[in-house]
KOLVOBA-137337 format. One record per residue (C-alpha): residue number from 1; residue in one letter; x, y, z. Coordinates in nm, 3 decimals, padded with zeros to 5 digits. Example, Ala and Ser with C-alpha at 12.3 -4.5 7.8 and 13.67 -1.06 7.14 Angstrom:
2
@seq: 1 | type: A | x: 01.230 | y: -00.450 | z: 00.780
@seq: 2 | type: S | x: 01.367 | y: -00.106 | z: 00.714
//
This chain:
346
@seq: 1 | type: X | x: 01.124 | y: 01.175 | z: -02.231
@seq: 2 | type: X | x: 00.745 | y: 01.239 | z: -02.142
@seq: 3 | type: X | x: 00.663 | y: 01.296 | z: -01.764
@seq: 4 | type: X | x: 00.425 | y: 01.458 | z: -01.500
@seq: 5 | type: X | x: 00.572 | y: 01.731 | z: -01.335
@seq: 6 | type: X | x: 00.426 | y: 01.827 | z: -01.045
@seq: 7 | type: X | x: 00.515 | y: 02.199 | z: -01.036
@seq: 8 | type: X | x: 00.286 | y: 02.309 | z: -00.758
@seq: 9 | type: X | x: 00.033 | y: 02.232 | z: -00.559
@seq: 10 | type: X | x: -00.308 | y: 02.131 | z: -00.836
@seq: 11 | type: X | x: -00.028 | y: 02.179 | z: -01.108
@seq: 12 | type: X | x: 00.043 | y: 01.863 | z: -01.299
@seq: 13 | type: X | x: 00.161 | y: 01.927 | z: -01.634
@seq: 14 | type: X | x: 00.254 | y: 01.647 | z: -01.905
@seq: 15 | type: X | x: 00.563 | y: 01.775 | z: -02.077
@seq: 16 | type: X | x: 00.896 | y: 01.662 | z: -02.193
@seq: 17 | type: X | x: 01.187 | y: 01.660 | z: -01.996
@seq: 18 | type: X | x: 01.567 | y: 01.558 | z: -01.997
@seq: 19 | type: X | x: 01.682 | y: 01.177 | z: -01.901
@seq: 20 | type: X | x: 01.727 | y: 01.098 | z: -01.607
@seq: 21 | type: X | x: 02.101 | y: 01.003 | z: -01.534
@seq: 22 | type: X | x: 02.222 | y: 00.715 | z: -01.364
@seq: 23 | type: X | x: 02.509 | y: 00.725 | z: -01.118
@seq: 24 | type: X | x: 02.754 | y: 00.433 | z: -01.020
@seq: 25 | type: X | x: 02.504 | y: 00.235 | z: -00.832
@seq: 26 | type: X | x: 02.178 | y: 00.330 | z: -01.010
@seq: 27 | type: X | x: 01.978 | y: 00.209 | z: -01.327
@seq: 28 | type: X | x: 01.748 | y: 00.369 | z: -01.520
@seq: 29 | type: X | x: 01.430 | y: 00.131 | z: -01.541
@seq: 30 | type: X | x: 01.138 | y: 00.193 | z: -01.846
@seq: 31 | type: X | x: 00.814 | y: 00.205 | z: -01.660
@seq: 32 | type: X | x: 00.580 | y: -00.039 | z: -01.750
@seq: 33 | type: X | x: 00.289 | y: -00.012 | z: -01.520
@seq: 34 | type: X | x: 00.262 | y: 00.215 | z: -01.265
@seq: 35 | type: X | x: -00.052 | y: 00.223 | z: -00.986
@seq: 36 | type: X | x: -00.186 | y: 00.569 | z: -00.839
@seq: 37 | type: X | x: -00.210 | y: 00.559 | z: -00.473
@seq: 38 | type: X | x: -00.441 | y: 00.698 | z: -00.275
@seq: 39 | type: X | x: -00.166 | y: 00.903 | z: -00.101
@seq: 40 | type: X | x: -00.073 | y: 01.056 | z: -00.437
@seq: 41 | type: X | x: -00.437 | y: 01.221 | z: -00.435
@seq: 42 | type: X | x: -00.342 | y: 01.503 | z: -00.176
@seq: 43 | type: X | x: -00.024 | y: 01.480 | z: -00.267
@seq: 44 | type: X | x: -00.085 | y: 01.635 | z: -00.619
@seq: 45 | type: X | x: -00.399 | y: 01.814 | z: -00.499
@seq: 46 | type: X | x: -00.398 | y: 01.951 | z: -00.212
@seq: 47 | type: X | x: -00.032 | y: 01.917 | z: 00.026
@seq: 48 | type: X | x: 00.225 | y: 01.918 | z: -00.240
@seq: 49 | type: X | x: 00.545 | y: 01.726 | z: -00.241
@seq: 50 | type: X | x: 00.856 | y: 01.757 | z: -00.046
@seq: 51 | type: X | x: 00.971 | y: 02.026 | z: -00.322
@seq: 52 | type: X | x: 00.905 | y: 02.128 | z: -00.674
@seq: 53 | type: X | x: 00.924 | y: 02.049 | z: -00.963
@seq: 54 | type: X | x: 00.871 | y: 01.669 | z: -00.874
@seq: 55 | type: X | x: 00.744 | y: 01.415 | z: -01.093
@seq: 56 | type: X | x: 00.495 | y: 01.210 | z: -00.801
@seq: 57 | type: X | x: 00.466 | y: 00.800 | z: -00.873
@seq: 58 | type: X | x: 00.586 | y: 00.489 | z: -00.619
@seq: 59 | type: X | x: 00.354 | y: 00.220 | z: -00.723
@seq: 60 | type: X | x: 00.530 | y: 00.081 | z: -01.024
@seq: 61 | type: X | x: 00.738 | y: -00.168 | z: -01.231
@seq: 62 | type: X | x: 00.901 | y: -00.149 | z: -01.540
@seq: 63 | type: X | x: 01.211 | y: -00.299 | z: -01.737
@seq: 64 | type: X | x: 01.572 | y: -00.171 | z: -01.658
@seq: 65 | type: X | x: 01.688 | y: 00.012 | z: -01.957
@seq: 66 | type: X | x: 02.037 | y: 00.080 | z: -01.909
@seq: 67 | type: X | x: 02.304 | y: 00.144 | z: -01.600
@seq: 68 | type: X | x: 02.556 | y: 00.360 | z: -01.468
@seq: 69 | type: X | x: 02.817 | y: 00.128 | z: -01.422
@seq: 70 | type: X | x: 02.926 | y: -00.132 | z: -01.612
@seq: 71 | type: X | x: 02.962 | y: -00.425 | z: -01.305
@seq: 72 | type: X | x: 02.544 | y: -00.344 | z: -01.335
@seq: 73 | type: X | x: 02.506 | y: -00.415 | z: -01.680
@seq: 74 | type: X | x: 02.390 | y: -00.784 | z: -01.685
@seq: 75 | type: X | x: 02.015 | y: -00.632 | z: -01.531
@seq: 76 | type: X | x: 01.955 | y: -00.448 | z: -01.825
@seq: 77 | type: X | x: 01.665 | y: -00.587 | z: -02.034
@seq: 78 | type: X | x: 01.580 | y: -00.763 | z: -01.674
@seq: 79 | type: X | x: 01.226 | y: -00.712 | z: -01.527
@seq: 80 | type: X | x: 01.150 | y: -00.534 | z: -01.216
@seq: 81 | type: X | x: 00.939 | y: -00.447 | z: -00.887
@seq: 82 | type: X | x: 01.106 | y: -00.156 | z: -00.713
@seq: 83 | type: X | x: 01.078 | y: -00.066 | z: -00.318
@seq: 84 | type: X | x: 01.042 | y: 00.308 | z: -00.356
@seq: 85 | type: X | x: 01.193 | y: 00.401 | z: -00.060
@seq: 86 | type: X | x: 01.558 | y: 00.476 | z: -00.051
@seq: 87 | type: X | x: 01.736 | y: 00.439 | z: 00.307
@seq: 88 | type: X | x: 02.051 | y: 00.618 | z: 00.419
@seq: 89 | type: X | x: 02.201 | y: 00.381 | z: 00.501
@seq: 90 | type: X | x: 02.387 | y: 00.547 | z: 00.880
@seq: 91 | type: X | x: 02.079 | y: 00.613 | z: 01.111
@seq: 92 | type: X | x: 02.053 | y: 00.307 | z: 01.341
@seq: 93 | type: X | x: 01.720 | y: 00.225 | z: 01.225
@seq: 94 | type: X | x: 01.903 | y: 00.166 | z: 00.931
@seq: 95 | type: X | x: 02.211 | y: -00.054 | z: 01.126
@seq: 96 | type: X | x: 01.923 | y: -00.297 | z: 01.230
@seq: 97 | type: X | x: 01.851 | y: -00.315 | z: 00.866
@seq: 98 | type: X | x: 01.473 | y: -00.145 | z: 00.952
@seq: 99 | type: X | x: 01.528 | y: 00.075 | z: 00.619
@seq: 100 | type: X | x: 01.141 | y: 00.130 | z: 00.648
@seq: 101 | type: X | x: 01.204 | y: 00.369 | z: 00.942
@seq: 102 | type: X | x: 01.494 | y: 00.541 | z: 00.864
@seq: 103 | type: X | x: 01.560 | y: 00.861 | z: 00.958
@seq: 104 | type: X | x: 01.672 | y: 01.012 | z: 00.712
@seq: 105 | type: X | x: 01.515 | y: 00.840 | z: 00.427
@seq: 106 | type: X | x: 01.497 | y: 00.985 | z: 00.056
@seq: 107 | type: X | x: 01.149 | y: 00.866 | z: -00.181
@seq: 108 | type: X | x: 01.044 | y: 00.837 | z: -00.513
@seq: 109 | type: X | x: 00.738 | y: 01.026 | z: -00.630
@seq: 110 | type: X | x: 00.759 | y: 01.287 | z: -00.305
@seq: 111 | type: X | x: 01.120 | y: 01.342 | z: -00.219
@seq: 112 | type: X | x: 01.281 | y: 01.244 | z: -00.581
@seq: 113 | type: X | x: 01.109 | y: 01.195 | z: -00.913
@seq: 114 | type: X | x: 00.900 | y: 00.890 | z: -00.942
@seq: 115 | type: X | x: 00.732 | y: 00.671 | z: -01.206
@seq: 116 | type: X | x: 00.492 | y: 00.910 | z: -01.354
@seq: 117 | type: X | x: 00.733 | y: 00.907 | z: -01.635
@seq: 118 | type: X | x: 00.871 | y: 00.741 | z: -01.915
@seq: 119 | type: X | x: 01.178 | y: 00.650 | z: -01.702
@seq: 120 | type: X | x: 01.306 | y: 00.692 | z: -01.358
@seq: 121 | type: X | x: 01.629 | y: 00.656 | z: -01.157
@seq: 122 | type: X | x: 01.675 | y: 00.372 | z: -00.941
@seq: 123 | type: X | x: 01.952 | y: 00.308 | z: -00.678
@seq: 124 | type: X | x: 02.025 | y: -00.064 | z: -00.780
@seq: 125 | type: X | x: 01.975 | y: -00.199 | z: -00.345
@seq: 126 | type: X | x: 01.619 | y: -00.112 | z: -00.420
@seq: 127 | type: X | x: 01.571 | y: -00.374 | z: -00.738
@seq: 128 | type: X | x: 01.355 | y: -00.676 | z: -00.705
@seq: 129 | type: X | x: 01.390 | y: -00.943 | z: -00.985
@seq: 130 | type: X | x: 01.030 | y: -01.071 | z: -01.126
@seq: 131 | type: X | x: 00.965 | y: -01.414 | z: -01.186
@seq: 132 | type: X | x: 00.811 | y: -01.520 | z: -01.544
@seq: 133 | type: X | x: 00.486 | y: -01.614 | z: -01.355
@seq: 134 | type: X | x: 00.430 | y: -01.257 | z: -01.159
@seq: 135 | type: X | x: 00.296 | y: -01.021 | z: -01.449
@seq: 136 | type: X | x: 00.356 | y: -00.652 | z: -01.455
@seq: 137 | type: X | x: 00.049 | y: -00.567 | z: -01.311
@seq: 138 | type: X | x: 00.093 | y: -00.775 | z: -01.004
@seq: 139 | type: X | x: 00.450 | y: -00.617 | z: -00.992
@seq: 140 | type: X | x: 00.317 | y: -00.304 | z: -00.995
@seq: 141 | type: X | x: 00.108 | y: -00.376 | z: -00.694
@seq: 142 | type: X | x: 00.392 | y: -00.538 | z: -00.498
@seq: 143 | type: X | x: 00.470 | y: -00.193 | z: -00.262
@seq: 144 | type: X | x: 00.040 | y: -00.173 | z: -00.157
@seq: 145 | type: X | x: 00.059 | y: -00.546 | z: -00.105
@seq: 146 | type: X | x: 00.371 | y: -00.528 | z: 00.111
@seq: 147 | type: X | x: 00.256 | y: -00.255 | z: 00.290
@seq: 148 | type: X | x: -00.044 | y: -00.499 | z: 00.403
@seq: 149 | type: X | x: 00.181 | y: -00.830 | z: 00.442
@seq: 150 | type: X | x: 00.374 | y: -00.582 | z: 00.705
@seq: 151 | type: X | x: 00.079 | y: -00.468 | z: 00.896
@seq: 152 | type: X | x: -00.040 | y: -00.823 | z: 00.925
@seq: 153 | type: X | x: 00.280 | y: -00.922 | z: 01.057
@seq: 154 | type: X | x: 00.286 | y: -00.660 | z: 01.326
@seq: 155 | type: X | x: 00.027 | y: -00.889 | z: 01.501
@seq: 156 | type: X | x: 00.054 | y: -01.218 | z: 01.687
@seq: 157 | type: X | x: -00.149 | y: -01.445 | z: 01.436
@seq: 158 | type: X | x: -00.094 | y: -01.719 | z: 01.594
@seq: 159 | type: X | x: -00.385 | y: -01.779 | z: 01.834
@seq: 160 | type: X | x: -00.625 | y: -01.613 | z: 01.625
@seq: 161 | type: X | x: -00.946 | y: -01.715 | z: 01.452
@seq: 162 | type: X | x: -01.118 | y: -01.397 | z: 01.362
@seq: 163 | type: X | x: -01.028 | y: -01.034 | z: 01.237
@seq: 164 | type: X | x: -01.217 | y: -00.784 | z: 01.092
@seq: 165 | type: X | x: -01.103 | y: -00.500 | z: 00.861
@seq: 166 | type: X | x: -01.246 | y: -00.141 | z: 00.874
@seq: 167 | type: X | x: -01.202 | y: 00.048 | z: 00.547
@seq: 168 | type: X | x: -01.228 | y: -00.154 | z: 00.188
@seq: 169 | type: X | x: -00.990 | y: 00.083 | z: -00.015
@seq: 170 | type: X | x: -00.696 | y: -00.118 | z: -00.185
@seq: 171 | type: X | x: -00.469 | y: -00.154 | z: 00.165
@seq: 172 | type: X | x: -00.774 | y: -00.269 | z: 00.332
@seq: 173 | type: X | x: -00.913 | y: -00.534 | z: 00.108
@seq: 174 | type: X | x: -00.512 | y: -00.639 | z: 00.060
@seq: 175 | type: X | x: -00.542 | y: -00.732 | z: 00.403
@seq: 176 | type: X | x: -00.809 | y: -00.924 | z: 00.340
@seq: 177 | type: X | x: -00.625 | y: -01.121 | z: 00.078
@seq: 178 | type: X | x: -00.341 | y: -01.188 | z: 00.273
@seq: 179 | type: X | x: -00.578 | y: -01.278 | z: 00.562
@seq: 180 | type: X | x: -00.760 | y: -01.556 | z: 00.403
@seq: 181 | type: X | x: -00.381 | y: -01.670 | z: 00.264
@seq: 182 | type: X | x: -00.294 | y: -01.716 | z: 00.652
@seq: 183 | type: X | x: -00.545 | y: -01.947 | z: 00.710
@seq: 184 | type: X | x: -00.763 | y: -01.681 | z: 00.949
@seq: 185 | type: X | x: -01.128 | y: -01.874 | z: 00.911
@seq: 186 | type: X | x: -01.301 | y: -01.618 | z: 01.023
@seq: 187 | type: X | x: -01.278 | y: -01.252 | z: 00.816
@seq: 188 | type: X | x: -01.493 | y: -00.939 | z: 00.834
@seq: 189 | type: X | x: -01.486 | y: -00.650 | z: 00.582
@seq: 190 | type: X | x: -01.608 | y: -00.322 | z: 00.700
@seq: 191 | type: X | x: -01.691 | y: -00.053 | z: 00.411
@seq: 192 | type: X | x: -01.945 | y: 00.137 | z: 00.240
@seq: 193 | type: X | x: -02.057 | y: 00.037 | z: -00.104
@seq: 194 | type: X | x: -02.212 | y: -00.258 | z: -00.289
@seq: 195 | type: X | x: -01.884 | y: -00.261 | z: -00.549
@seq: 196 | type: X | x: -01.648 | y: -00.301 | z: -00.242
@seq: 197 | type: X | x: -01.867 | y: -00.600 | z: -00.151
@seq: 198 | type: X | x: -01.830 | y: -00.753 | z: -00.478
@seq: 199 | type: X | x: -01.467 | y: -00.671 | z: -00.479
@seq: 200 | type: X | x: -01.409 | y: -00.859 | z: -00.132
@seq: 201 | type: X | x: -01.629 | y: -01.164 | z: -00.202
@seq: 202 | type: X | x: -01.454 | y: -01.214 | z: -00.508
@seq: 203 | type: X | x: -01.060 | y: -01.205 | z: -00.384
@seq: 204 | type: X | x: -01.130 | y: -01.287 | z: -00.006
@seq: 205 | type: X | x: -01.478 | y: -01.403 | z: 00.097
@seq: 206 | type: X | x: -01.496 | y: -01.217 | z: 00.382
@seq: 207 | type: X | x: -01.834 | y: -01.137 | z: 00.523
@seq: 208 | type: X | x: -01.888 | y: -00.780 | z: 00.457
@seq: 209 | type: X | x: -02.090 | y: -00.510 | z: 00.621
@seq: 210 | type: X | x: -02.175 | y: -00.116 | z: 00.498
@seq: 211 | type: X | x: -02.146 | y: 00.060 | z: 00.725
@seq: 212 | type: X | x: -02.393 | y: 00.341 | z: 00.580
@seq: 213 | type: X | x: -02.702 | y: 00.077 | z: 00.643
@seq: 214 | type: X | x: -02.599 | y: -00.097 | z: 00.924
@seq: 215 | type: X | x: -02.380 | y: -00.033 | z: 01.273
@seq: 216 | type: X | x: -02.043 | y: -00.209 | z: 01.244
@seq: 217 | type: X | x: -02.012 | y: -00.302 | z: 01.599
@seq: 218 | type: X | x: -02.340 | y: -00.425 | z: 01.585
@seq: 219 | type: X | x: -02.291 | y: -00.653 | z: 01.331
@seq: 220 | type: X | x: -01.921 | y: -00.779 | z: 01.421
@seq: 221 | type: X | x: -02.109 | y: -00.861 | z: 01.791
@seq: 222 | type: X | x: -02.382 | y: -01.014 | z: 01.604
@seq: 223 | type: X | x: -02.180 | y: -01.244 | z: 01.429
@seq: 224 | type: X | x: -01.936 | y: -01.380 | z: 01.671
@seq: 225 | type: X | x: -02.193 | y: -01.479 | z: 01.964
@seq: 226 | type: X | x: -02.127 | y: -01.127 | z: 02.110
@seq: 227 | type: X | x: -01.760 | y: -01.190 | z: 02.217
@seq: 228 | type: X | x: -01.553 | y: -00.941 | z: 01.945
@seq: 229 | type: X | x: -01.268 | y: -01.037 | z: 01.683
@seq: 230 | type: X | x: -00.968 | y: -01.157 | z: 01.775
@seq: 231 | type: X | x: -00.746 | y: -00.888 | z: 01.547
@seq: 232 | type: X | x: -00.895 | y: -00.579 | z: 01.387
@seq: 233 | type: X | x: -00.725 | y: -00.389 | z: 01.122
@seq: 234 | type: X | x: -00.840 | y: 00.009 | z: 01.091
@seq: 235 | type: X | x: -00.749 | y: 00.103 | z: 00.728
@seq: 236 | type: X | x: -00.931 | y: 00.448 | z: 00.724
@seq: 237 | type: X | x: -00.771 | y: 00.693 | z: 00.996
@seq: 238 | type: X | x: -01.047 | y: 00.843 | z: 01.142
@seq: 239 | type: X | x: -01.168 | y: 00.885 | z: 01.495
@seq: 240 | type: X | x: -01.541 | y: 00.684 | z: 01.419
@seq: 241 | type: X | x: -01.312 | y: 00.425 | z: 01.277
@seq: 242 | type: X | x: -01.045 | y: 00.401 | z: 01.551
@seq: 243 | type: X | x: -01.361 | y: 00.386 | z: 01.823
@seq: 244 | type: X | x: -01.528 | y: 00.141 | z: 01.632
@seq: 245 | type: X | x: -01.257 | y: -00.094 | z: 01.635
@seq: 246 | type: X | x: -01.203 | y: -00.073 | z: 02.005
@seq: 247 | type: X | x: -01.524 | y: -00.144 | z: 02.042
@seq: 248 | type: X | x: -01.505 | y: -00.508 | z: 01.817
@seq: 249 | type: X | x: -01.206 | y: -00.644 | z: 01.978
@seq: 250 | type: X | x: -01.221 | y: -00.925 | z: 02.217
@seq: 251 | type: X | x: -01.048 | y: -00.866 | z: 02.587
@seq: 252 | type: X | x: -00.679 | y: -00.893 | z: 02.588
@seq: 253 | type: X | x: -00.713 | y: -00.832 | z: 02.136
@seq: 254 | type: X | x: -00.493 | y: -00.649 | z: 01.901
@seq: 255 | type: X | x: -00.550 | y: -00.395 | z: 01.727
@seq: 256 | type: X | x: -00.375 | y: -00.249 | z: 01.406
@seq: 257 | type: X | x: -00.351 | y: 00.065 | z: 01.294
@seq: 258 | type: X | x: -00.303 | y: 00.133 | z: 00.959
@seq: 259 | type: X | x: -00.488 | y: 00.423 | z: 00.791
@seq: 260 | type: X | x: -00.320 | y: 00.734 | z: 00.691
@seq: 261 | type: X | x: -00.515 | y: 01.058 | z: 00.961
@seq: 262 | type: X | x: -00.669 | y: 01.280 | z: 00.741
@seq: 263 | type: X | x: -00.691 | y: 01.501 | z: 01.033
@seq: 264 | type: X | x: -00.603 | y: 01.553 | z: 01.400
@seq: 265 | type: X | x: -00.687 | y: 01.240 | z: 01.570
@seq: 266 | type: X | x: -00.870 | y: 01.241 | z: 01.922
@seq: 267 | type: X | x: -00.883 | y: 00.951 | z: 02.142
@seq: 268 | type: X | x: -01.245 | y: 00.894 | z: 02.369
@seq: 269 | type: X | x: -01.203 | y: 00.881 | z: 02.731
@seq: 270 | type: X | x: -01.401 | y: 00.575 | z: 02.685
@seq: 271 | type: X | x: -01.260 | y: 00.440 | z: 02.463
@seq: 272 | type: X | x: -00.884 | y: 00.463 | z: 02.637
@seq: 273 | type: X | x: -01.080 | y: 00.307 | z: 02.950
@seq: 274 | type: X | x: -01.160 | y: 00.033 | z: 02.725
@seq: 275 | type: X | x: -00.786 | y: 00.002 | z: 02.628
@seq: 276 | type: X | x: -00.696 | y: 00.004 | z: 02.973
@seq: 277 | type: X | x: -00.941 | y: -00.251 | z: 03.152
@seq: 278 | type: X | x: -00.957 | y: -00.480 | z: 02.835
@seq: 279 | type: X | x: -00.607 | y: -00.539 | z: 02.812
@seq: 280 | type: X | x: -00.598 | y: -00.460 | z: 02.477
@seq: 281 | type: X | x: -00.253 | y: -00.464 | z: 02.241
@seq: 282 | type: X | x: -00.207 | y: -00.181 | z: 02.006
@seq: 283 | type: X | x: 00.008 | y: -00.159 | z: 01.698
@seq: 284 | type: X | x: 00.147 | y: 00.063 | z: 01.478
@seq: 285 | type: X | x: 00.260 | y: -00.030 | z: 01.103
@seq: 286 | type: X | x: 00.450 | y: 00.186 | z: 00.850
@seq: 287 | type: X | x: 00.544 | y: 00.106 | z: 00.512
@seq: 288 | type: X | x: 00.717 | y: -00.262 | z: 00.462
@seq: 289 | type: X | x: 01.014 | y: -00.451 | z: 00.481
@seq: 290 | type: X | x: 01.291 | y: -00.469 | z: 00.246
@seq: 291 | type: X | x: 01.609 | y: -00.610 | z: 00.378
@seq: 292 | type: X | x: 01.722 | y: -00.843 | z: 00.016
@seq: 293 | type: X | x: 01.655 | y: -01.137 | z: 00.214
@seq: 294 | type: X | x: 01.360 | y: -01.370 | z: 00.193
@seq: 295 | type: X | x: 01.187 | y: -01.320 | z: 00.450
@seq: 296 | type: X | x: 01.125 | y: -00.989 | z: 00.398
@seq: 297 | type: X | x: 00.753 | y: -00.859 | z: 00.277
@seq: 298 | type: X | x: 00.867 | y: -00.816 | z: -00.077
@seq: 299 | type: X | x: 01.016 | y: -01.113 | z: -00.081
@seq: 300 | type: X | x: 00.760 | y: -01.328 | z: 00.090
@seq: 301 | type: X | x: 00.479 | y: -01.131 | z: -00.141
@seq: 302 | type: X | x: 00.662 | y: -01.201 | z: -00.489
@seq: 303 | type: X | x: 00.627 | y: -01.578 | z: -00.348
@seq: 304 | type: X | x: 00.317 | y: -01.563 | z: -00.242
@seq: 305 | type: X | x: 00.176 | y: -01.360 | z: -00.570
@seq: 306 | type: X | x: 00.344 | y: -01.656 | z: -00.814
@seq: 307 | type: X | x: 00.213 | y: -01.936 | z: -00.637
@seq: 308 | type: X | x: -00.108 | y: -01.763 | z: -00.673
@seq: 309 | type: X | x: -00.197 | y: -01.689 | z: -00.290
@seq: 310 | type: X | x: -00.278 | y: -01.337 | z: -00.338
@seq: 311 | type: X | x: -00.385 | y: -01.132 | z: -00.682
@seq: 312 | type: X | x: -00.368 | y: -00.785 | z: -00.614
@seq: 313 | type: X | x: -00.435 | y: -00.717 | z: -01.005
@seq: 314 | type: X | x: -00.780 | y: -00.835 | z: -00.939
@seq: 315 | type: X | x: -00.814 | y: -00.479 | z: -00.760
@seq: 316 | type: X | x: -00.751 | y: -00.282 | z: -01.074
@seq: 317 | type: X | x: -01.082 | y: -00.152 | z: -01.122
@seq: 318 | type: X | x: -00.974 | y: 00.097 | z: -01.384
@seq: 319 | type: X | x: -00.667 | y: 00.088 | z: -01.675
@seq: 320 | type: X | x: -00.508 | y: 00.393 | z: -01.884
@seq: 321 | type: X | x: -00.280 | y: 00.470 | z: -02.072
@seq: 322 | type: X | x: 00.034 | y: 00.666 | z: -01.965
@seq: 323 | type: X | x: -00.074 | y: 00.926 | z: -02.172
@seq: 324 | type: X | x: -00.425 | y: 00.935 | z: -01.988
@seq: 325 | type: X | x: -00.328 | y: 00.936 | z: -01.627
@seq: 326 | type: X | x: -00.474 | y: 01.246 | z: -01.552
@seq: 327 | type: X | x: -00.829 | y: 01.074 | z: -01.582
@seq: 328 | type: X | x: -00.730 | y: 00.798 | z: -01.356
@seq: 329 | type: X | x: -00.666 | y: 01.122 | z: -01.133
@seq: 330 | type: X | x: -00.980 | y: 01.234 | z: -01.187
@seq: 331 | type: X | x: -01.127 | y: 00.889 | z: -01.139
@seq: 332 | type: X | x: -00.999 | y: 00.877 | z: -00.782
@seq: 333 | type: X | x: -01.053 | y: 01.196 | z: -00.701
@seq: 334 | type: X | x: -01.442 | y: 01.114 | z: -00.795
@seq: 335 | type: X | x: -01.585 | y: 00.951 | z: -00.540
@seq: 336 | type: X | x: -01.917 | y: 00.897 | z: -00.665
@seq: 337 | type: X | x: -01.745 | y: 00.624 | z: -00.893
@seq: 338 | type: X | x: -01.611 | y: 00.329 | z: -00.754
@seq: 339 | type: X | x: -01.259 | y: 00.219 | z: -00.768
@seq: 340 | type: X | x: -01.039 | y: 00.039 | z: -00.592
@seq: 341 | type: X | x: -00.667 | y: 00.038 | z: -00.835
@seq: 342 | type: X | x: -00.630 | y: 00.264 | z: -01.070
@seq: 343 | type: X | x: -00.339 | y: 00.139 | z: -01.323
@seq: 344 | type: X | x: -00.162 | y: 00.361 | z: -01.609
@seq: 345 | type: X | x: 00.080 | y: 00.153 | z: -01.843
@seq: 346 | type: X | x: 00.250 | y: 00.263 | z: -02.133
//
């Protein structure tokens, strides 16, 4: 089969390697779509993965093509989303059935090959069944869109009536989405281009702000009489960022933190007074939740994508081929062009 092997770090090459082979509980599943991440930038670039050669790719769904054992045989030909993170199963994290902080966790595209290929392994636990009326492009985007269901969830939703979100990338204007799904009248987008304002009046109608022309804080106290949000969601991990949404929250608010650091992070004496005296409620999110039950995000987000509550395909900003994904690299990598999803499909 084709793939991307990463072989170093800034050394992608498209060649041909051997089949992946499935064991007793595995399938091997024919990607159809598969999203680039933002993660998967420094990760080919710049950091490496856990090991090499690796072929990177997480964001993706496909059809399963054939299986290891024969008691898994009915899901071939069967469409499929796929939680790329693989549990062990024994850590207690894992006995609690919180597979999304396991300890000892394997992952496809960092740890084990990913979708950046013709085909891919799959341990079967990690399978989700698509609906006829969630397309593969939606499917594609179910692990960004459950990684924003689950930092929604991390907050208390139920008293509130405003949030803002600071950072417009595909996370960030997920939120959004699922926001305005939840019935939150009153949403604030936070980025730093005209396209992301497009993007966000289109799929959430949030009011938006860039930042570049016009102080965040500012604004966000400008348009709520001065009192703050009720929730704020940082989806850029930097200190400004972090500050900034201190600094918009109401007394006794939440915040949620959910942007990858891109480097150290440092906290304002201030700004920890203002933690302190305002009472405020602080929360971290990782990943999502995948627990085959269905009430888990990947469950509750293949509902809510076929009834038509959230559309994360309307984020694709950019399609290629499999055979071109190395310009959708370059298109990310780019920032002078806007994008928010970058999609390959083959």
């Amino acid at each position: 089969m084709k793939a991307y092997v990463l072989e170093g770090i800034d050394r992608l090459e498209y060649r041909e390697v051997s089949m992946p082979q499935a064991g007793e509980d595995e399938v091997i599943v024919r990607v159809t779509h598969a999203g680039i991440c933002g993660s998967d930038i420094p990760r080919i670039f710049k950091t490496g993965t856990y090991h090499f050669p690796t072929i990177p790719g997480h964001e993706f769904a496909g059809v399963v093509y054939s299986a290891g054992a024969e008691q898994h045989k009915q899901l071939v030909g069967k469409r499929v989303g796929v939680f790329p993170l693989i549990p062990c199963m024994q850590c207690e994290q894992c006995k609690q059935k919180k597979y999304e902080m396991c300890q000892s966790y394997n992952y496809l595209g960092s740890r084990t090959d990913g979708a950046f290929a013709e085909y891919v392994k799959v341990p079967v636990w990690n399978l989700i069944e698509l609906p006829e009326n969630v397309s593969s492009e939606d499917a594609a985007m179910l692990e960004p869109t459950c990684v924003a269901l689950h930092a929604i969830r991390q907050a208390d939703l139920s008293k509130a009536e405003s949030a803002v979100v600071y950072g417009c990338g595909t996370i960030g204007i997920l939120v959004l989405q699922w926001l305005k799904a939840m019935g939150i009248a009153n949403t604030y987008a936070i980025g730093t281009r005209e396209e992301q304002k497009r993007l966000v009046d289109d799929v959430s109608g949030a009011h938006f702000c860039n930042c570049r022309e016009q102080d965040p804080v500012g604004f966000i106290m400008e348009q709520t009489d001065n009192r703050g949000v009720d929730i704020v969601f940082e989806c850029v991990g930097v200190n400004e960022s972090v500050n900034n949404a201190v600094n918009s929250v109401v007394a006794g608010g939440q915040v949620v933190l959910v942007g990858n650091p891109a480097d150290n992070m440092e906290l304002e004496k201030q700004i920890y007074w203002k933690i302190l005296r305002r009472q405020l409620t602080m929360h971290g999110t990782w990943n999502s939740s995948f627990t085959k039950e269905d009430d888990d995000d990947w469950h509750m987000a293949l509902k809510a994508i076929g009834e038509g509550k959230i559309c994360p395909a309307k984020q694709i900003t950019h399609r290629f081929a499999f055979e071109e994904l190395k310009n959708g690299l370059e298109v990310m990598r780019d920032k002078s062009v806007f994008s928010n999803k970058v999609m390959i499909s083959k």
